[in-house]
N, C-alpha and C positions, 0 to 999 in steps of 0.2 A: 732645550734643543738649540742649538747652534746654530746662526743664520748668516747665509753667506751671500754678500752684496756686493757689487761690481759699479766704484764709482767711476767719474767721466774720465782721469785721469789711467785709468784701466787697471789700480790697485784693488784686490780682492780684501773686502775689509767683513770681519767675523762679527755678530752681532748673537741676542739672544731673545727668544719667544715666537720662533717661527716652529711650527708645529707639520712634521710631514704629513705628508694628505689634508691637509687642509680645504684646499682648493678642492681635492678631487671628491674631499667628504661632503661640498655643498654642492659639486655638480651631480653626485652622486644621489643626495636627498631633493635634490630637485625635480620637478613633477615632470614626468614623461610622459606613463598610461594609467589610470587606474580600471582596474577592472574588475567586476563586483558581476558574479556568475554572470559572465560572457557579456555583460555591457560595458563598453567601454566608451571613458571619459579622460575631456584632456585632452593635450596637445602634445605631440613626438618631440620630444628632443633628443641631440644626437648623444648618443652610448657612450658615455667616457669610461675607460678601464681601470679595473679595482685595485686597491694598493697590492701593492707588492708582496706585504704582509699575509695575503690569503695565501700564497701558492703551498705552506704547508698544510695547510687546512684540505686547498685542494689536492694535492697529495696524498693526504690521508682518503679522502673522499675515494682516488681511483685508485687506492690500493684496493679500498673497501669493495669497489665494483668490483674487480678483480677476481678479488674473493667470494663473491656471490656469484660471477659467471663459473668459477673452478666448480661452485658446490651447486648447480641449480637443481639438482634432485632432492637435496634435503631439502629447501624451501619450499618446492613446492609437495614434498610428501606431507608440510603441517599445514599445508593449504586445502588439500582434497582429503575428504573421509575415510578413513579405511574401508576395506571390503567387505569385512563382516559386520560392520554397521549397514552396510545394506542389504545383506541379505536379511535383515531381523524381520522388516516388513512380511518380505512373501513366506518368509519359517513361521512368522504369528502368524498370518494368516493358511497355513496350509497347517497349523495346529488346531487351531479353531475350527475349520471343516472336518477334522478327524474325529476333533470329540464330538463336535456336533451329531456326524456320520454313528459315530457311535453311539452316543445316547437312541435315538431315534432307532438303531438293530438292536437294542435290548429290549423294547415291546414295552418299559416302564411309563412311557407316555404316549397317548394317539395320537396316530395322527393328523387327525384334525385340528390338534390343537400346538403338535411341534411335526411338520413334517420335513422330512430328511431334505439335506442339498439336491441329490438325483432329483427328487419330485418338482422342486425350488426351482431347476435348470430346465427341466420337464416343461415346467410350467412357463416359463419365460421363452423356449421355443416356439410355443403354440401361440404364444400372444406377437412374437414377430411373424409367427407363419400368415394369420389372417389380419397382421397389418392393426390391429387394433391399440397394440401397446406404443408403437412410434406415434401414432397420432396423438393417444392422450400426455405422451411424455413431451410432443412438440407446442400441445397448449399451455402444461404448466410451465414448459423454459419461456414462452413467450411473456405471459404473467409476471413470470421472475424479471427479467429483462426489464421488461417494462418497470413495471413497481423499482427495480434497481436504480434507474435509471433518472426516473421522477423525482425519486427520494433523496438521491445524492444529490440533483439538482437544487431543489428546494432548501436541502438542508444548506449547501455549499452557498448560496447566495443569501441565505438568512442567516447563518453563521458570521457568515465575511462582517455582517451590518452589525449585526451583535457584537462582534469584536471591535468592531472602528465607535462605537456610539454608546457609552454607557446608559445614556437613557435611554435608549431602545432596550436594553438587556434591562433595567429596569422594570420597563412595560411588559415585557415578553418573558423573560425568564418566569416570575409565577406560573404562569398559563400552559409555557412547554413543561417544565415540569409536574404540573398536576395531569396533563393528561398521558404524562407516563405512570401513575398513580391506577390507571383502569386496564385491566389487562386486555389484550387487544381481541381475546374469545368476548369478551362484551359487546365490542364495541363491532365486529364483525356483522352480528346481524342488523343491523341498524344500515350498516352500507352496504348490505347485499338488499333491505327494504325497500332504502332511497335509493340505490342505482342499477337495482336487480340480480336476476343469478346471472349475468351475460360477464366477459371477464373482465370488464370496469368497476366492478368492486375489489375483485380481486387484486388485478394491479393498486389500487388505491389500499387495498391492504397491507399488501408489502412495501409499497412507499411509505407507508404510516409505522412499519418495524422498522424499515432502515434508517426513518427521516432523524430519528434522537443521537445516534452513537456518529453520526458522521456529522450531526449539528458542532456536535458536545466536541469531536476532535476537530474540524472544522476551527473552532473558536479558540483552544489552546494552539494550532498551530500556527495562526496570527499574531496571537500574542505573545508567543515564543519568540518575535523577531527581535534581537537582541536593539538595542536603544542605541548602541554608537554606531549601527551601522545604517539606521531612520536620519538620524543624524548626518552622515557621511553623503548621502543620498540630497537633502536638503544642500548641505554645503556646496554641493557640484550643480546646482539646481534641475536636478531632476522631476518633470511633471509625476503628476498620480497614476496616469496611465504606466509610465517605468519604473516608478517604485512598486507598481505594482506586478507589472510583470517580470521583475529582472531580481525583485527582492522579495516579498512576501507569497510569492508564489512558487520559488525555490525553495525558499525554510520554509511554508508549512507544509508542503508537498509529502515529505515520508508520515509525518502524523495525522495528514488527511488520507492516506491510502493507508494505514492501519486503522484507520475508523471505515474504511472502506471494506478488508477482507472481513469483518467484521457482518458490515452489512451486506454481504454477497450471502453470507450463509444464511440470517436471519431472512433476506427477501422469500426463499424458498420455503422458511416456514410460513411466513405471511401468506404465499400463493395455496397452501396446504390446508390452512386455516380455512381460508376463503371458499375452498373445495369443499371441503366437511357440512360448513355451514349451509350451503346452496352450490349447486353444481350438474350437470350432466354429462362432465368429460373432465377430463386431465383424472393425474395419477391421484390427487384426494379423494375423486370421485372411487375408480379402481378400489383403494381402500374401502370407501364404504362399501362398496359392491362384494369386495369378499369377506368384509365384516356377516353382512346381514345373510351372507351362501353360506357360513363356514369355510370357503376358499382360504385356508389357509396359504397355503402355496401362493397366489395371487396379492394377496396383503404382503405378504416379504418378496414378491420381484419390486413393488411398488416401492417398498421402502427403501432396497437397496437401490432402484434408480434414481430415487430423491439421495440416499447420502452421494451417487456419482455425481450428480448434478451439482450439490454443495462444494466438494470438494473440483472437479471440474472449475466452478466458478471462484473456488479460494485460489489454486491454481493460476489462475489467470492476473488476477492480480497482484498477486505477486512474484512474478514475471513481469508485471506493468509494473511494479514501486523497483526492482532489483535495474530493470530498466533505465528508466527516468531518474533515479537515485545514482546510477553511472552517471547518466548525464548531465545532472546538474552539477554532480565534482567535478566531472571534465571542464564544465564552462568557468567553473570559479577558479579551477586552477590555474 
């Protein structure tokens, strides 16, 4: 490239190795902000503007918008479901109570032992009319909650260790995984022995289902955090406390909340378990109680508010990861 210099005598003399945007390409890689999900490091420097070279680039760019504002119904027709994908839910489900309906008007089997949806809804009237059925469905949500709650704790904080210390995972790993080796109907009586039937074994039931699958993702999503960017973190010298919260608490964030939805469903069998084994209220209890009447009708309201409540509480979570998974893009954007 040809370079053009202006000596004292005010002749323009032509020279070679001067490369355009030079200048503008080191003011350009020069450090302004970095920002690594929503912390920001560094010092502002002022905006020098981009060679001249992009303006087809950006060109092409607002054509392109252009063209996406002319067409905004097609994009977003491949963004939202069709319509008949949603009806499939309530048509399966309003298939399955027909046959259901049906089996049950042919007389092939009693009712005692399959009785009809009307008896089903029958039944689940009577238990909000005298107020019995809200109260034991309010003890096993609390259970659940609780036990959720413990368990994601304990796992979340003993995970975190396990991932930063391999001798810890050393010591520990044998041990957590042998005691997922015992199924937890074992080991249920033993903590309703030593903590009784009151709902402290219980919750410590379902902490004890949910504590492995949110350990176990817990651990990979720390370890997921990519190395150049532990790296990147150091080089700006960032304390423990902000790599902790600004780096390894954005990436493991989506794979500790699917060990999460996970554990929401599981707490609920954990609180049911606990029920079975020792109990005089919540909906395990209900079960036994229409187990040992023939209350058919009674064992299926029970079970169907246990799958509301599982689902209810998957639900919710994910609404919490679709959430917090926006905003952790937004901040690293």
């Amino acid at each position: 490239m040809t370079r053009c210099d202006s000596g004292a005598d005010g002749t323009v003399r032509m020279g070679e190795g001067w490369q355009p945007g030079a200048t503008r390409a080191r003011g350009f890689l020069s450090p302004r902000r970095v920002v690594l999900f929503g912390f920001r490091l560094g010092r502002e420097q002022p905006h020098l503007p981009r060679p001249e070279a992009n303006a087809g680039a950006r060109d092409d760019s607002a054509m392109n918008t252009g063209d996406a504002l002319e067409h905004p119904t097609q994009e977003a027709a491949h963004r939202r479901p069709r319509r008949w994908t949603r009806a499939l839910l309530p048509i399966g489900l309003a298939a399955a109570l027909a046959a259901w309906q049906g089996l049950t008007m042919t007389g092939t089997v009693p009712a005692f032992l399959l009785p009809s949806p009307a008896a089903v809804a029958d039944r689940f009237v009577r238990g909000l009319g005298d107020a019995s059925l809200a109260r034991h469905t309010l003890v096993t949500l609390s259970e659940v909650l609780a036990g959720l709650m413990l368990g994601v704790l304990a796992a979340a904080i003993l995970g975190y260790w396990i991932a930063k210390s391999p001798s810890v995972e050393r010591l520990l790993s044998p041990y957590i995984v042998a005691s997922q080796a015992i199924p937890i109907v074992a080991i249920a009586p033993l903590l309703v022995i030593w903590f009784g039937p009151g709902r402290l074994s219980k919750i410590l039931i379902a902490a004890l289902i949910v504590f492995f699958p949110v350990l176990v993702n817990t651990v990979v999503g720390v370890r997921s955090v990519p190395q150049d960017l532990r790296q990147l973190m150091r080089s700006l010298r960032a304390t423990r406390a902000q790599v902790f919260a600004k780096l390894e608490v954005p990436a493991a964030l989506p794979v500790l909340l699917g060990g999460l939805k996970i554990g929401a469903t599981l707490s609920v069998i954990g609180a049911v378990v606990g029920e079975f084994v020792g109990a005089d209220e919540g909906l395990g209890f209900l079960v036994n109680i229409g187990r040992g009447l023939y209350d058919t009708s009674l064992v299926f309201v029970a079970v169907f508010l246990l799958i509301a409540m599982a689902l209810v509480l998957y639900g919710l979570v994910a609404w919490l990861e679709r959430r917090l998974t926006w905003r952790t893009e937004a901040e690293s954007s």
